[in-house]
N, CA, C and O atoms as a MOPAC input file, in Angstrom:
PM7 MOZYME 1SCF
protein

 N    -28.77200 1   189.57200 1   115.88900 1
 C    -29.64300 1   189.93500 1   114.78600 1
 C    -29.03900 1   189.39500 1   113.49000 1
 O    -27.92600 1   189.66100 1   113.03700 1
 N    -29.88400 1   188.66200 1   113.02100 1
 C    -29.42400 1   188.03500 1   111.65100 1
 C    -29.39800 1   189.02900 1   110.54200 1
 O    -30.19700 1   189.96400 1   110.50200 1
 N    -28.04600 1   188.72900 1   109.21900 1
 C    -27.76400 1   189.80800 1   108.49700 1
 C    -28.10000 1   189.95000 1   107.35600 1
 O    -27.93900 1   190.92600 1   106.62200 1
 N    -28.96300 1   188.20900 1   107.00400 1
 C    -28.85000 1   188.12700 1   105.51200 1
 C    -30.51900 1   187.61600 1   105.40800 1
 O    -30.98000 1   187.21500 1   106.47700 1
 N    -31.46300 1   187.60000 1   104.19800 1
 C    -32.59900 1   187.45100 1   104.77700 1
 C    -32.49700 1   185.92400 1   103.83700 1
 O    -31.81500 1   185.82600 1   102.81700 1
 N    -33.24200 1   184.91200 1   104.36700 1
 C    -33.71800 1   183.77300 1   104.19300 1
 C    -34.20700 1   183.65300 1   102.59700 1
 O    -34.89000 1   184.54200 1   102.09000 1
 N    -33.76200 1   182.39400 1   101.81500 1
 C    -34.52400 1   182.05100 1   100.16000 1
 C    -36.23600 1   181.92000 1   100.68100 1
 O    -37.02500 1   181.96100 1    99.73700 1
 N    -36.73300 1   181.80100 1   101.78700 1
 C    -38.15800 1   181.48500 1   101.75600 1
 C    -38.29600 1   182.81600 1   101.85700 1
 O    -39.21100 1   183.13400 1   101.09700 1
 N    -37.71400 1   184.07300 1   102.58500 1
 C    -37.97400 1   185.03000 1   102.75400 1
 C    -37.78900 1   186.09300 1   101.91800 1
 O    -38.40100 1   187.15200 1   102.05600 1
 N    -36.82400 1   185.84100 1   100.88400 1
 C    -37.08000 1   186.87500 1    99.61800 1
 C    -38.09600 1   186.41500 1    98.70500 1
 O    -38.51800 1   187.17300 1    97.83200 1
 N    -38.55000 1   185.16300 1    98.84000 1
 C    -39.75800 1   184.73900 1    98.10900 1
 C    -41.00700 1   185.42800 1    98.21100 1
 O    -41.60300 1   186.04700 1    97.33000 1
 N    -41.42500 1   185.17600 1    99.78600 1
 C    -41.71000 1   186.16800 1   100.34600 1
 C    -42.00300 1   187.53600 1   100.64000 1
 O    -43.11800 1   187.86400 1   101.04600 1
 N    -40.95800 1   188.46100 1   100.44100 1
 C    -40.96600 1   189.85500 1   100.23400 1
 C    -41.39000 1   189.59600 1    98.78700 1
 O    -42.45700 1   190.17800 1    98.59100 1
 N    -40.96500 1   188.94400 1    97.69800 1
 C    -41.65400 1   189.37400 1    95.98500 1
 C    -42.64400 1   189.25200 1    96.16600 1
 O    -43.31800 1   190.19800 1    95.75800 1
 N    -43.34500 1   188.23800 1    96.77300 1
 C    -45.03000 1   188.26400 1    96.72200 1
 C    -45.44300 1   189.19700 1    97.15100 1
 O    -46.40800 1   189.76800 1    96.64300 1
 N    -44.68300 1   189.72000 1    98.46100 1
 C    -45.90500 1   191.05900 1    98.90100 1
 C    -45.49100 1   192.33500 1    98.02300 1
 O    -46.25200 1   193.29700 1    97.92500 1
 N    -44.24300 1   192.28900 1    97.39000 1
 C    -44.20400 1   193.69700 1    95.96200 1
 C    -45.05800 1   193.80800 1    95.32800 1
 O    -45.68900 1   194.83400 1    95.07200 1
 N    -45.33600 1   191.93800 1    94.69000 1
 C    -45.83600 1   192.13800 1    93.49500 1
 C    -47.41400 1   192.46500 1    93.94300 1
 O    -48.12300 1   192.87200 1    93.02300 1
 N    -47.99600 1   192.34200 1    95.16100 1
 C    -49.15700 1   192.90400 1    95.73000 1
 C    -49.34700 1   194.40800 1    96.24300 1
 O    -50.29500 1   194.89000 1    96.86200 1
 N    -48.46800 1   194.85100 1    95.91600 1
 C    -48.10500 1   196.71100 1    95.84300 1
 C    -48.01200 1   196.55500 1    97.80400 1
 O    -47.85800 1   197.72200 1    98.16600 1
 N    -48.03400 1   195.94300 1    98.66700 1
 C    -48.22500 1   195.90000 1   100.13300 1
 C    -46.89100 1   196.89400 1   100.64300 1
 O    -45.75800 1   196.74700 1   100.18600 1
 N    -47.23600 1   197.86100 1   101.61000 1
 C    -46.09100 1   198.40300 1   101.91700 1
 C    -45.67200 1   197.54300 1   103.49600 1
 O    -46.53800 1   197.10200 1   104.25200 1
 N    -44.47200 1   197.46300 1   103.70200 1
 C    -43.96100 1   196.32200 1   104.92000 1
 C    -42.60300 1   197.10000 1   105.48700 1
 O    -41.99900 1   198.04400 1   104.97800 1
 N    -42.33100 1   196.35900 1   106.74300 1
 C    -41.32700 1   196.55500 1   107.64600 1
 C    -40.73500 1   194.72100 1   107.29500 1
 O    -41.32800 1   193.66300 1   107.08500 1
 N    -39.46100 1   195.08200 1   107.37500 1
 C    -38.93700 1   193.97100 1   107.30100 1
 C    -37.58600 1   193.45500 1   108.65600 1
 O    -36.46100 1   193.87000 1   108.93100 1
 N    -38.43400 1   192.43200 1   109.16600 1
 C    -37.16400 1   192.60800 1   110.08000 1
 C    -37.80900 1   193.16700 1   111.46700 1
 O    -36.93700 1   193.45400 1   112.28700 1
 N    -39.21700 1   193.39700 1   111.93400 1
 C    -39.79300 1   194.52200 1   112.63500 1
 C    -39.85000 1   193.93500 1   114.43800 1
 O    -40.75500 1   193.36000 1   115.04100 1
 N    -38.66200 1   194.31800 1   114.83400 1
 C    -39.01700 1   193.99000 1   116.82500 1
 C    -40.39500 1   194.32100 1   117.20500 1
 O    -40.79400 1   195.47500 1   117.04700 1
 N    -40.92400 1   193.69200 1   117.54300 1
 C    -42.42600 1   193.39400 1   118.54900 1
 C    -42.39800 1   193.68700 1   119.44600 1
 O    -43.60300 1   193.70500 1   119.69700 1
 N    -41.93200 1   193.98600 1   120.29000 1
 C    -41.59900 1   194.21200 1   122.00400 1
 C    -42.46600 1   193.50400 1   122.88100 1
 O    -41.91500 1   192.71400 1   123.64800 1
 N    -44.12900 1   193.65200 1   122.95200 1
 C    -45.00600 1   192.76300 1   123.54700 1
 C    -45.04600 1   191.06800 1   123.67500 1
 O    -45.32400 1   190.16800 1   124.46700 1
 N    -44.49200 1   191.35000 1   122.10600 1
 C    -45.29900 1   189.58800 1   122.01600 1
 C    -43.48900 1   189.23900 1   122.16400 1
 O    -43.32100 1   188.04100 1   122.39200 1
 N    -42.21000 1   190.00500 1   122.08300 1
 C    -40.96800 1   188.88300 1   122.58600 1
 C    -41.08500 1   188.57300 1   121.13100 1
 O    -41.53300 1   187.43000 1   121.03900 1
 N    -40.86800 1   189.11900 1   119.90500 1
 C    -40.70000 1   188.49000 1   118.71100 1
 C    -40.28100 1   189.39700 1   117.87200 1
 O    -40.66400 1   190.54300 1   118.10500 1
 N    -39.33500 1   189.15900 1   116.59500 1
 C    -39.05900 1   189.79800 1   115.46000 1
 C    -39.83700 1   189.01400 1   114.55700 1
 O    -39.68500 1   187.83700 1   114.23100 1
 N    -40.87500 1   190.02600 1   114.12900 1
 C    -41.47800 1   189.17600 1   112.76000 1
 C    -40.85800 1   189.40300 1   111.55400 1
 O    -40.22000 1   190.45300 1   111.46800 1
 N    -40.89000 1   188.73900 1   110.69000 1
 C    -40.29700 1   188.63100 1   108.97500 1
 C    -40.86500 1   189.63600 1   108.39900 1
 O    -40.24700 1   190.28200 1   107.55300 1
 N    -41.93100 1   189.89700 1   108.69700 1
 C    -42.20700 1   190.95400 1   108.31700 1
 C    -43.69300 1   191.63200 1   108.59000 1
 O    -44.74100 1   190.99300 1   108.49900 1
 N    -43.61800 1   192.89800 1   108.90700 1
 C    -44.88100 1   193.54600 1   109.36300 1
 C    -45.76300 1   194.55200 1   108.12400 1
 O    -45.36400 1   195.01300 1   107.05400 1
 N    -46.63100 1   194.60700 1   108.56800 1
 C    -47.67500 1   195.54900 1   107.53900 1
 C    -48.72300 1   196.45300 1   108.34900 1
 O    -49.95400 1   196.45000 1   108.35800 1
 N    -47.49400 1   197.45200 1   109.22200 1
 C    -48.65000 1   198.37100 1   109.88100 1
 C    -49.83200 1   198.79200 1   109.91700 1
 O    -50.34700 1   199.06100 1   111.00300 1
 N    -50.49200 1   198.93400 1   108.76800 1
 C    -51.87000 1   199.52000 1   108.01000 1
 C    -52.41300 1   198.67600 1   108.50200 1
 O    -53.50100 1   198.98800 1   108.98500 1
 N    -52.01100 1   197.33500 1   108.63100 1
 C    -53.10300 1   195.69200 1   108.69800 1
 C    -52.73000 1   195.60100 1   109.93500 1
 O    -53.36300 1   194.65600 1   110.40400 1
 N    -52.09100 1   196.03100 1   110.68800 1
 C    -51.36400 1   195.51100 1   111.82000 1
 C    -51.36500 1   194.15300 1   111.77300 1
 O    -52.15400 1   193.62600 1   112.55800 1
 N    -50.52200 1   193.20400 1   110.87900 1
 C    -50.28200 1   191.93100 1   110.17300 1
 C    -48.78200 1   191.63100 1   110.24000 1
 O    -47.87500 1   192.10700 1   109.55800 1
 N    -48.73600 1   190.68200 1   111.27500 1
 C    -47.48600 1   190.14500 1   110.97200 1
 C    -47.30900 1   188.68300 1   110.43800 1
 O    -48.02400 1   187.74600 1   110.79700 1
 N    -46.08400 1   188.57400 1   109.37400 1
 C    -46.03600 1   187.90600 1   108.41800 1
 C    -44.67100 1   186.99500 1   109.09600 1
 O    -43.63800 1   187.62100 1   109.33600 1
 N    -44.72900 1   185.73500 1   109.33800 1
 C    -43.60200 1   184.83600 1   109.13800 1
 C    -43.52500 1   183.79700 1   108.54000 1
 O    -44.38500 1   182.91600 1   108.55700 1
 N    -42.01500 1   183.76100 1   107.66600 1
 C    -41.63400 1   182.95700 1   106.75400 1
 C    -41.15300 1   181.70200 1   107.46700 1
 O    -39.93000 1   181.77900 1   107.58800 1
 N    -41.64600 1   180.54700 1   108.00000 1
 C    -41.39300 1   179.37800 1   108.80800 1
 C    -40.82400 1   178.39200 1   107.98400 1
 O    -41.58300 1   177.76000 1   107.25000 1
 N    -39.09900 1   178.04600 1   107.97500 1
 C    -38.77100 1   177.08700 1   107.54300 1
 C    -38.80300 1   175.88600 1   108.28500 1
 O    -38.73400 1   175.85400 1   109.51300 1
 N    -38.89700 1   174.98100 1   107.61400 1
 C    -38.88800 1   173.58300 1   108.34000 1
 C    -38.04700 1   173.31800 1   109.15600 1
 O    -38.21500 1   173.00000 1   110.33300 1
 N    -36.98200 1   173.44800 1   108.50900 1
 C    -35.77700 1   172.99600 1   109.72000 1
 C    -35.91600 1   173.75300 1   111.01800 1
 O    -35.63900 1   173.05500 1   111.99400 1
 N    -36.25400 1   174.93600 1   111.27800 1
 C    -36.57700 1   175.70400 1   112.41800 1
 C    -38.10400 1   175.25000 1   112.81700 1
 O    -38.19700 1   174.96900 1   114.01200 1
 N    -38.96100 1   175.15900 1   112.28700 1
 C    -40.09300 1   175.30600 1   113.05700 1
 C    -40.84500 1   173.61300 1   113.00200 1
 O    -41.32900 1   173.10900 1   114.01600 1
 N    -40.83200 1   173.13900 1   112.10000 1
 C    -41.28300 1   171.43200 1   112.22000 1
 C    -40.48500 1   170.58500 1   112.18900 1
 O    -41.12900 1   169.54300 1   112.31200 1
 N    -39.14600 1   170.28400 1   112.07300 1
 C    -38.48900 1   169.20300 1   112.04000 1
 C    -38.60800 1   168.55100 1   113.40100 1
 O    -39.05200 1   169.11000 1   114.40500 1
 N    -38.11900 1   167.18100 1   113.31700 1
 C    -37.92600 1   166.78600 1   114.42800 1
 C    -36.87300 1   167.47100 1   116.24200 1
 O    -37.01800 1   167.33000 1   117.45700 1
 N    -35.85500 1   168.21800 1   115.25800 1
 C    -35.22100 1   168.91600 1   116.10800 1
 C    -36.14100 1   169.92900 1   116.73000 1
 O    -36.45700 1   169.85700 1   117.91800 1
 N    -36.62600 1   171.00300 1   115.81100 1
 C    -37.21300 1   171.81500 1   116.26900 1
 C    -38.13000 1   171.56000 1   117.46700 1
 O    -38.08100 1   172.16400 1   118.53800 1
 N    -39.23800 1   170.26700 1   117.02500 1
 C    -40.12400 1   169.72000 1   118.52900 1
 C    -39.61800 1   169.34000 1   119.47000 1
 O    -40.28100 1   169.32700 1   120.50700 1
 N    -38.76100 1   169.05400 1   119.47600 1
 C    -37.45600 1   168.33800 1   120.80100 1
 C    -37.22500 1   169.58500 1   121.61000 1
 O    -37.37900 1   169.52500 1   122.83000 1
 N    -36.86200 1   170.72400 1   121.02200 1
 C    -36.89600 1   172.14400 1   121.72800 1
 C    -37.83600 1   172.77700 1   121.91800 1
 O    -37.81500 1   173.88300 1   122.45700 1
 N    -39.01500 1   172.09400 1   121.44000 1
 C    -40.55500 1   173.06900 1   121.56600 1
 C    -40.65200 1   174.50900 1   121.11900 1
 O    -41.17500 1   175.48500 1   121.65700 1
 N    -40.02200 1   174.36800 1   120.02500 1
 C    -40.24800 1   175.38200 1   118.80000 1
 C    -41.95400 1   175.64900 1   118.38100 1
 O    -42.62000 1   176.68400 1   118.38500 1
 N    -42.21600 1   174.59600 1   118.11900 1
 C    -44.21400 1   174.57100 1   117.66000 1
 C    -44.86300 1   175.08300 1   119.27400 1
 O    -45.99500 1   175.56500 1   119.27900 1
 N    -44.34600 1   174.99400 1   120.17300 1
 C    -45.05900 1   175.39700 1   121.40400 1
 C    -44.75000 1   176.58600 1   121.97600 1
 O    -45.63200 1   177.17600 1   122.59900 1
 N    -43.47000 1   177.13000 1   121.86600 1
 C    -42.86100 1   178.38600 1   121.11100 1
 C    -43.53400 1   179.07900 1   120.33200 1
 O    -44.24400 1   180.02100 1   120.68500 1
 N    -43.40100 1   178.73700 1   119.34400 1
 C    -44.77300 1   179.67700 1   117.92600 1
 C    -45.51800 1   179.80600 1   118.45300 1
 O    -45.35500 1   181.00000 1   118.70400 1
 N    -46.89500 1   179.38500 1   119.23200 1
 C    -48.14100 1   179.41200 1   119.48700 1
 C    -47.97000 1   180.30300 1   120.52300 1
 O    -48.82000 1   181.19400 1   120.53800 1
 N    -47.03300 1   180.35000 1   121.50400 1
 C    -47.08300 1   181.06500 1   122.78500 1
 C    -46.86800 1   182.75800 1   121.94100 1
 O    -47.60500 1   183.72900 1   122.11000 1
 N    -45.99900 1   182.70500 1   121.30300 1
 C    -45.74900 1   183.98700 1   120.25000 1
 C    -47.14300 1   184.52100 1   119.29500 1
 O    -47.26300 1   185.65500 1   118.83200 1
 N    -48.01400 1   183.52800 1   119.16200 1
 C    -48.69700 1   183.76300 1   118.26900 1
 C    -49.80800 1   184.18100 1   119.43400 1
 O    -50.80200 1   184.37600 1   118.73300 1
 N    -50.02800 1   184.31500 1   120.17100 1
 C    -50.84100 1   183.82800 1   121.29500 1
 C    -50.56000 1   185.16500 1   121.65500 1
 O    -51.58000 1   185.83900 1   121.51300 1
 N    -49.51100 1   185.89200 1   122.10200 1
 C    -48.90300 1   186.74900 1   122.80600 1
 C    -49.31400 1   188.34900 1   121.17800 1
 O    -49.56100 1   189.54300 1   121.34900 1
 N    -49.23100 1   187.76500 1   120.20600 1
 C    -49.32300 1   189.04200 1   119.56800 1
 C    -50.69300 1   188.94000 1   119.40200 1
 O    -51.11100 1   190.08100 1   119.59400 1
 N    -51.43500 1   188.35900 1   119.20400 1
 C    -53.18900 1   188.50800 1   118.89700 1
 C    -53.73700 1   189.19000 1   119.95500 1
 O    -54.50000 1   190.14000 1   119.77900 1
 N    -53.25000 1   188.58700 1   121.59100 1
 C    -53.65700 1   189.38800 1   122.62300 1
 C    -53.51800 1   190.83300 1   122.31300 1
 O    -54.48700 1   191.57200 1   122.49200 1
 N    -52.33800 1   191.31900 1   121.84100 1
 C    -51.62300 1   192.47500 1   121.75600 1
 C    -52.22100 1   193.20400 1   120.84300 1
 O    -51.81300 1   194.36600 1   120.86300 1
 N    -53.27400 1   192.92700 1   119.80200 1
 C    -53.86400 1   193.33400 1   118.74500 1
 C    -53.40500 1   192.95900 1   117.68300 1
 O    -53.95100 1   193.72300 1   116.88800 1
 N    -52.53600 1   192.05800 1   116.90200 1
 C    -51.55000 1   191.80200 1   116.10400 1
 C    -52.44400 1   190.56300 1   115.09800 1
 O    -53.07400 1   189.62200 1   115.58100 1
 N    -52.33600 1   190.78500 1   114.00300 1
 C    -52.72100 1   189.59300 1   113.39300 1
 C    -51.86500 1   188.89800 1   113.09100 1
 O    -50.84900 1   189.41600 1   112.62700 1
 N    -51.95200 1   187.36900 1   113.24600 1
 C    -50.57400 1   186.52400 1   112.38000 1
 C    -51.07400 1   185.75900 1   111.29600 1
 O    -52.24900 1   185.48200 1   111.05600 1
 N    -50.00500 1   185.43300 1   110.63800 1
 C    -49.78800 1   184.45900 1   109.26500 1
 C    -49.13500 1   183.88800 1   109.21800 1
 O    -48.30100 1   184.73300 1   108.89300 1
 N    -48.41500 1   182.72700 1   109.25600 1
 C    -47.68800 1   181.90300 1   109.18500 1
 C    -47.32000 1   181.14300 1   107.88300 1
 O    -48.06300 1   180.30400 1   107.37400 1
 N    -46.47100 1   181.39900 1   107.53400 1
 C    -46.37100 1   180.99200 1   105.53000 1
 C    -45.24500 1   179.61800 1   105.92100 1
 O    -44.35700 1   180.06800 1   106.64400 1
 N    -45.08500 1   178.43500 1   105.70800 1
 C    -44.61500 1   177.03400 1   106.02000 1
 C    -43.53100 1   177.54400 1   104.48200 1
 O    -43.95800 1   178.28500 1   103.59700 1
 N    -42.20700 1   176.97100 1   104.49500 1
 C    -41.39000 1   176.81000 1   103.67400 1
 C    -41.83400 1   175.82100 1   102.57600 1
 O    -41.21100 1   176.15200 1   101.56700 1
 N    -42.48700 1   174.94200 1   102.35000 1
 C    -42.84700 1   174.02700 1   101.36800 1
 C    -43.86400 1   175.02100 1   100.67800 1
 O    -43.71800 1   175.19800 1    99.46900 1
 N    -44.88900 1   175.68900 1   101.33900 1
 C    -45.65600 1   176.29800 1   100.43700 1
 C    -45.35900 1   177.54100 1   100.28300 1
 O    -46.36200 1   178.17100 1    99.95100 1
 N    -44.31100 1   178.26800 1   100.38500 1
 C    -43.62500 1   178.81000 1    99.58200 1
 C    -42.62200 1   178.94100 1    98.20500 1
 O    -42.44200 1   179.81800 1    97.36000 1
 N    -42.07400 1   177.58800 1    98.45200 1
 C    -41.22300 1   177.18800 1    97.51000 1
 C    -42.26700 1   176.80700 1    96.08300 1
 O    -42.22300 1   177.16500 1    94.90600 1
 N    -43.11500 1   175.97800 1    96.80200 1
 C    -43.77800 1   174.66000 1    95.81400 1
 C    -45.26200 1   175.41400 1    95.29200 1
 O    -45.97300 1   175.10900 1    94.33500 1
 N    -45.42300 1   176.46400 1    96.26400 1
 C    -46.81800 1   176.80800 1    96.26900 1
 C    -47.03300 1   178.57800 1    96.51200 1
 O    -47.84900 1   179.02300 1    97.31900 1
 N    -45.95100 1   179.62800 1    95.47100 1
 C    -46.35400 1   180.69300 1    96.03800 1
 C    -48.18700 1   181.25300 1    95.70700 1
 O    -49.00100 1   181.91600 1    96.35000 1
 N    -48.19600 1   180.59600 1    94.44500 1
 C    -49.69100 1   181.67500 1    94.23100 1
 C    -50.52500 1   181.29600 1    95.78000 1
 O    -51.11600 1   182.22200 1    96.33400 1
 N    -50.52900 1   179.97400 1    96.38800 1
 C    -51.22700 1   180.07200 1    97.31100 1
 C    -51.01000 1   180.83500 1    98.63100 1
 O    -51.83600 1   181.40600 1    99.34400 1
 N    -49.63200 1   180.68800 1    98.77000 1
 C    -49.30100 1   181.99000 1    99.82600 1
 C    -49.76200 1   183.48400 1    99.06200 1
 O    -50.40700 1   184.39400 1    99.58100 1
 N    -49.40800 1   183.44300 1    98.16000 1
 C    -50.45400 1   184.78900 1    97.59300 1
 C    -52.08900 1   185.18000 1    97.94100 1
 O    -52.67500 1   186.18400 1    98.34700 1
 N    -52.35800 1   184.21100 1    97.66200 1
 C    -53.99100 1   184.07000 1    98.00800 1
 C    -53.97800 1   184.46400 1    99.13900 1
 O    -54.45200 1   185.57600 1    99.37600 1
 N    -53.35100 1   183.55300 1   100.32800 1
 C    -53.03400 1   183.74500 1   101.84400 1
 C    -53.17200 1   185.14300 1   102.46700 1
 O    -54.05400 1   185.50500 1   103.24500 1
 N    -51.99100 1   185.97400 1   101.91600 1
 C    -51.88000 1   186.72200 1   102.56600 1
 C    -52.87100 1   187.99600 1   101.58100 1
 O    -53.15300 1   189.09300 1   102.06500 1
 N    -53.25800 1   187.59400 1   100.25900 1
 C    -54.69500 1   188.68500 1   100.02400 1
 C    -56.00100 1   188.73500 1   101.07000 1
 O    -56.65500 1   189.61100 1   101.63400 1
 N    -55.99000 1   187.13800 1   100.98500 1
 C    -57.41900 1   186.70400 1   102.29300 1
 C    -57.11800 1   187.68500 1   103.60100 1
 O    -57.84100 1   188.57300 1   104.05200 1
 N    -56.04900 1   187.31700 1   103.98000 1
 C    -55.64500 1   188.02100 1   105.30400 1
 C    -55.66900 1   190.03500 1   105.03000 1
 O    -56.24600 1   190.90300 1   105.68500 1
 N    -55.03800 1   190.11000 1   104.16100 1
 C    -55.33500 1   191.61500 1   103.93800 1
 C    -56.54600 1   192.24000 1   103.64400 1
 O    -56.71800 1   193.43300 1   103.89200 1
 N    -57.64000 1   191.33200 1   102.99200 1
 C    -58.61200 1   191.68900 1   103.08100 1
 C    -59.55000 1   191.17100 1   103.91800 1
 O    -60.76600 1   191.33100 1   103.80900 1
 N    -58.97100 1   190.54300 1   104.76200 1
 C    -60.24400 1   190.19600 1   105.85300 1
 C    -60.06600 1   191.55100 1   107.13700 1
 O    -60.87300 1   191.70800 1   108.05300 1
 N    -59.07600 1   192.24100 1   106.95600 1
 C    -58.76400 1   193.61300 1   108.22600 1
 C    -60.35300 1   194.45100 1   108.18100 1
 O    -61.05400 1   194.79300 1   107.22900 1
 N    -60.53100 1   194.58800 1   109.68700 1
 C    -61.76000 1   195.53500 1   109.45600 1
 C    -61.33200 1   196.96400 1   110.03700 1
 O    -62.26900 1   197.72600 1   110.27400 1
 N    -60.23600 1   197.35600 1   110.25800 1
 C    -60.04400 1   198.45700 1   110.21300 1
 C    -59.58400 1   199.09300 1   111.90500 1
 O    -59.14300 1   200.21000 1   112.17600 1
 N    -59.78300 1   198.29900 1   112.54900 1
 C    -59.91000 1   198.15600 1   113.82400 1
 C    -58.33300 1   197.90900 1   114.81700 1
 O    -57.80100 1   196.85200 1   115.15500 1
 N    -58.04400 1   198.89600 1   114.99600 1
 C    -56.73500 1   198.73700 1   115.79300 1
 C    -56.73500 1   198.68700 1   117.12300 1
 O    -55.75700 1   198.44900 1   117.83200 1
 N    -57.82400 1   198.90900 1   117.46500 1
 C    -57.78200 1   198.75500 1   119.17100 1
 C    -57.35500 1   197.59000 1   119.65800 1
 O    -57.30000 1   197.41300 1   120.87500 1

């Protein structure tokens, strides 16, 4: 278990403060085989902060990291789980739009946890 949280990922957590969002940070999944960056029970919304070097670089596809993600992403939607996926460039370069992102996503919930 990692100890320190990620520069994309305190970026990250400020956006969802400054959106009053209450979150789990750090939250084991058990179904889907994943720790997300961060969860938002109410939305049942899980949030990950995807840096490049882990999830698109060339290394990463060589290990099938991107085929990885999807099987994860795949595995929590079954499960009832919504995902988001926030890319490290548009975090850094582009928070208002990860802002937008994850408003769209919070307000697209219909309430529905089954």
């Amino acid at each position: 278990m990692k100890t320190k949280d990620t520069g994309i990922e305190i970026k990250t957590e400020s956006i969802l403060q400054s959106l009053g969002v209450v979150f789990e940070k750090q939250k084991i999944i058990r179904e889907a085989h994943t720790i997300a960056d961060f969860y938002i029970p109410t939305q049942h919304l899980v949030i990950y902060a995807d840096g490049f070097y882990w999830h698109k670089s060339k290394s990463a596809e060589e290990k099938g990291v991107p085929r990885k993600d999807m099987a994860q992403d795949f595995l929590l939607t079954f499960n009832g789980y919504r995902v988001l996926r926030l890319c490290e460039n548009k975090i850094n370069d582009n928070p208002k739009w990860c802002k937008r992102e994850i408003t769209k996503a919070l307000s697209s919930f219909n309430g529905d946890l089954s």
